[in-house]
N, C-alpha and C positions, 0 to 999 in steps of 0.2 A: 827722040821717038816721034813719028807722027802716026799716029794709030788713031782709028775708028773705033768706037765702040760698035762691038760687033751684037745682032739680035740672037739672041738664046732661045727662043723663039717660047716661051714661056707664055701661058694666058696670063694676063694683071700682072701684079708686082710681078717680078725675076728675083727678086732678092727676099721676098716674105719665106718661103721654105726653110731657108739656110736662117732664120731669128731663131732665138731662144736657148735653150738650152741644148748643148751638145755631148755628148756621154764619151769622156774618155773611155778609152776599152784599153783591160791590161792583155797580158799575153801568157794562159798559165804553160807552165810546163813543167813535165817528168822529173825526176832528180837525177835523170840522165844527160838533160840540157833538151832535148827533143820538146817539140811542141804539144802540148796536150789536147787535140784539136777536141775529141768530145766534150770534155772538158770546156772549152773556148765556146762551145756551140749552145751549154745549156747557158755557161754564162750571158753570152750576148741575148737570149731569152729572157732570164733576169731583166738584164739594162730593159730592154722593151717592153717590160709587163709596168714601168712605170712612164712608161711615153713621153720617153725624150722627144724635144722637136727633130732631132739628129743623133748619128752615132759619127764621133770621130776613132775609125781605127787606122791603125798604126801611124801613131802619135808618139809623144815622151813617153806615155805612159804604156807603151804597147814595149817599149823597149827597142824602137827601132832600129835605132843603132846599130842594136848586139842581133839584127834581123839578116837571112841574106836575102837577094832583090826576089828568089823564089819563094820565098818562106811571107814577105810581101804581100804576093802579087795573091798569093792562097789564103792570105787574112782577107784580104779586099772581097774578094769572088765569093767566101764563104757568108763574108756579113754583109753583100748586097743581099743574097739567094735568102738570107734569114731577116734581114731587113722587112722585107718588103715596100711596103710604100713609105716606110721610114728612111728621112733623109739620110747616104752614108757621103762621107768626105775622108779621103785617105791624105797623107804626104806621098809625093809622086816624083821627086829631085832628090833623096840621097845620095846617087852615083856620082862619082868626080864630074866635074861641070861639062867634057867633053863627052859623056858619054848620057846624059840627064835628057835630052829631048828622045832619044831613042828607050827611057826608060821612062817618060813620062806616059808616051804612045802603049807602051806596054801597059801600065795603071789605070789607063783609060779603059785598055779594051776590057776591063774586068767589071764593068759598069758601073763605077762610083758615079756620084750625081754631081758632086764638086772634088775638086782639086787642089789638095794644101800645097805649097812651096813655102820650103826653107832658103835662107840665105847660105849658099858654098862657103866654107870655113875662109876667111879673111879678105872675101868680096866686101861685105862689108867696110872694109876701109875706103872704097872710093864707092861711094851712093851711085853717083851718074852709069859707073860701070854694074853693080845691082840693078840698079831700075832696066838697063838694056838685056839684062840675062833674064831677070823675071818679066819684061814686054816679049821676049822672042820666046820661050816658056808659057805665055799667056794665049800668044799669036796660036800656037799649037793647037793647045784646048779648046773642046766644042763643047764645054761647059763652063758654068761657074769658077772661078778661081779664089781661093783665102790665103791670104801669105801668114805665114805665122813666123814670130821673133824668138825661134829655136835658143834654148841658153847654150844647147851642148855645145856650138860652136860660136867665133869669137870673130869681129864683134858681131852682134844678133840685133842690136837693133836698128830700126827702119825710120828713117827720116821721116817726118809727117807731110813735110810738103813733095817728097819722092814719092809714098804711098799716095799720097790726092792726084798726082799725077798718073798711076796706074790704073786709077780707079774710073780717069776719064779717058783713056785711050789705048784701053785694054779689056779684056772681062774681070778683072779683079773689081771683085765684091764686099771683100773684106779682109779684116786682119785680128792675125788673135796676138793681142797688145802683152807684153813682156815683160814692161819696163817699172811694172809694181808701186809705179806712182800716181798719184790722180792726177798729175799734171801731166804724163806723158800719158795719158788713155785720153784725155782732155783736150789736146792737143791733134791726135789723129780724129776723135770725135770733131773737130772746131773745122780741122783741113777737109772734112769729106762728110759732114754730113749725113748724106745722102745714102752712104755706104754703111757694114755694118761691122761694128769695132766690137769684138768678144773679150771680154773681161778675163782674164786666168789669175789674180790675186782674191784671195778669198776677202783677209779684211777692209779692201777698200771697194769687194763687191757691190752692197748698196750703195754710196756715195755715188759707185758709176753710171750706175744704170741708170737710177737718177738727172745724170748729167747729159745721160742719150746714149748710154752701151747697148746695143739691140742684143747682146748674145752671151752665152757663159762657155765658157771652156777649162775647167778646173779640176784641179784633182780630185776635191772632195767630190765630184760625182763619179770618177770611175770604181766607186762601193759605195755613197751614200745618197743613190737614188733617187730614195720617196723624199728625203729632206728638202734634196735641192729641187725638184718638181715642185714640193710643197714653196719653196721659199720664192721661185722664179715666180710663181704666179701671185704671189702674194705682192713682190714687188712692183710686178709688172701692170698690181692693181692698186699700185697705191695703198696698200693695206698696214694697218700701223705693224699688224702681226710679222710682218715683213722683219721688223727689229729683231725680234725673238728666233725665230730660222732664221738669223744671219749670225747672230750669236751660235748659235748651236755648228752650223756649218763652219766659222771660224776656231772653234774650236778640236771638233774633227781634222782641220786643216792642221792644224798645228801638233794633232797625234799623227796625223798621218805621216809627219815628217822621219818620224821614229823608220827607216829600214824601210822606205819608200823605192819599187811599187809594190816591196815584198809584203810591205803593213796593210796595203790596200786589196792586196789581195786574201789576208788574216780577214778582214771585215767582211770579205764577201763569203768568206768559209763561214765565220760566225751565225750568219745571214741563212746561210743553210743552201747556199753555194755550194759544190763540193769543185775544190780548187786547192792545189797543194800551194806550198810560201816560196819554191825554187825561183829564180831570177838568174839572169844570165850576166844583169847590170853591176851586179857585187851588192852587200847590205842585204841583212836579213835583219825581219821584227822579231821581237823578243819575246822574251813571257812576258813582262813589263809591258811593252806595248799592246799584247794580248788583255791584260787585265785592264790597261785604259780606254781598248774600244770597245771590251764589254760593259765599263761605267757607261760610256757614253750613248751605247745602246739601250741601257738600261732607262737613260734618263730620257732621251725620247721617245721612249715607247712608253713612259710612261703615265 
């Protein structure tokens, strides 16, 4: 590739809006499979009444997957319009790879402010061939660009010295890191700097931050909100209390695991969300899981 980084035309940093915390958004729906849009609408009011720096919709946790590219393009459109000056960033390349720049342009014109790309199922084996599908993918976009290391497809992750190279000859700004190690968050931290590498492991969240993660992207925030608000900014000031919210949030993570994002969607009902537990993804939480995110909520509230 020889690419220019191209001007976003941004006042000051380009890359300050897209720090922080980003709010997975689930997807509820009817027990018919249909999407439950009012539903979706009070929730994304929820996510924003605790002022994420970002919302990422349709994400893992949105259930993308099991989305089709219309059903997409109507989560995007409805969580800029409720956004507001709140940053949204969607994934914008699900379609088979020959048909993903014409469905990128689509994604775009729904106003997101950035642009996720996933890796097409078994590009991943030849990096050189990824790095030219996500530069011409890049080239496209007249925004910000985040790659994220999708698990659903194989293999997902991204070279750190491929990623530093997008990051300089390209608009890619960042990456939401997959690889659940502090070595490999470490590693894209060491290759780029400059760029902003989003943490998605809950228990080696502090460590990374620490080490230079500018961003979260994790489950535990698509239902526990005020936690991770509370806890980003704790860490983000150096605060010892940071320990304590990180504990609390690792633990959530690991309930959350229980019939995931059917659990997380239990929490947001708890919460007084009103949001049924249906999922397109397969896995339903249980009563069991119900009763451990009520301890849990018990304990930080209290």
């Amino acid at each position: 590739m020889n690419r220019r980084r191209r001007s976003l035309n941004f006042k000051g940093n380009p890359n300050k809006k897209f720090e922080g915390v980003f709010a997975l958004l689930l997807t509820p729906f009817h027990e018919d499979g249909s999407i439950d849009w009012p539903a979706y609408e009070r929730y994304v009011e929820w996510q924003l009444s605790f002022e994420p720096q970002g919302l990422f919709a349709v994400c893992g946790s949105s259930e993308m997957k099991w989305l089709s590219l219309t059903e997409r393009l109507e989560l995007m459109k409805r969580t800029v319009k409720l956004a507001g000056k709140t940053t949204v960033v969607a994934t914008g390349n699900l379609e088979v790879p020959a048909m993903q720049e014409e469905e990128l342009k689509q994604a775009l014109g729904t106003g997101i402010h950035g642009v996720v790309l996933v890796p097409p199922p078994g590009m991943g084996e030849n990096q050189s061939k990824l790095a030219e599908h996500f530069g011409r993918l890049a080239d496209i976009a007249d925004r910000p660009v985040v790659l994220y290391e999708w698990p659903l497809v194989e293999p997902y992750e991204i070279n750190p010295a491929v990623y530093a190279g997008l990051t300089e000859q390209g608009n890619v700004i960042g990456i939401k890191d997959t690889t659940c190690t502090l070595e490999g968050i470490t590693a894209k931290i060491q290759a780029a700097p400059d760029s902003i590498v989003y943490q998605a492991n809950t228990p080696f969240m502090l460590e990374a931050i620490r080490q230079g993660a500018k961003g979260m992207m994790a489950v535990v925030s698509a239902a526990g909100g005020r936690t991770v608000a509370d806890f980003w900014k704790a860490a983000s000031q150096g605060s010892s209390h940071a320990e304590h919210l990180h504990r609390e949030i690792v633990y959530l993570d690991a309930l959350l695991r229980f019939g995931y994002p059917s659990s997380a969607k239990m929490l947001a009902a708890l919460q007084g969300v009103p949001m049924g537990l249906s999922v397109r993804s397969g896995g339903f939480a249980s009563l069991e899981t119900k009763k451990a995110l009520e301890v849990w909520l018990q304990t930080v509230n209290a």
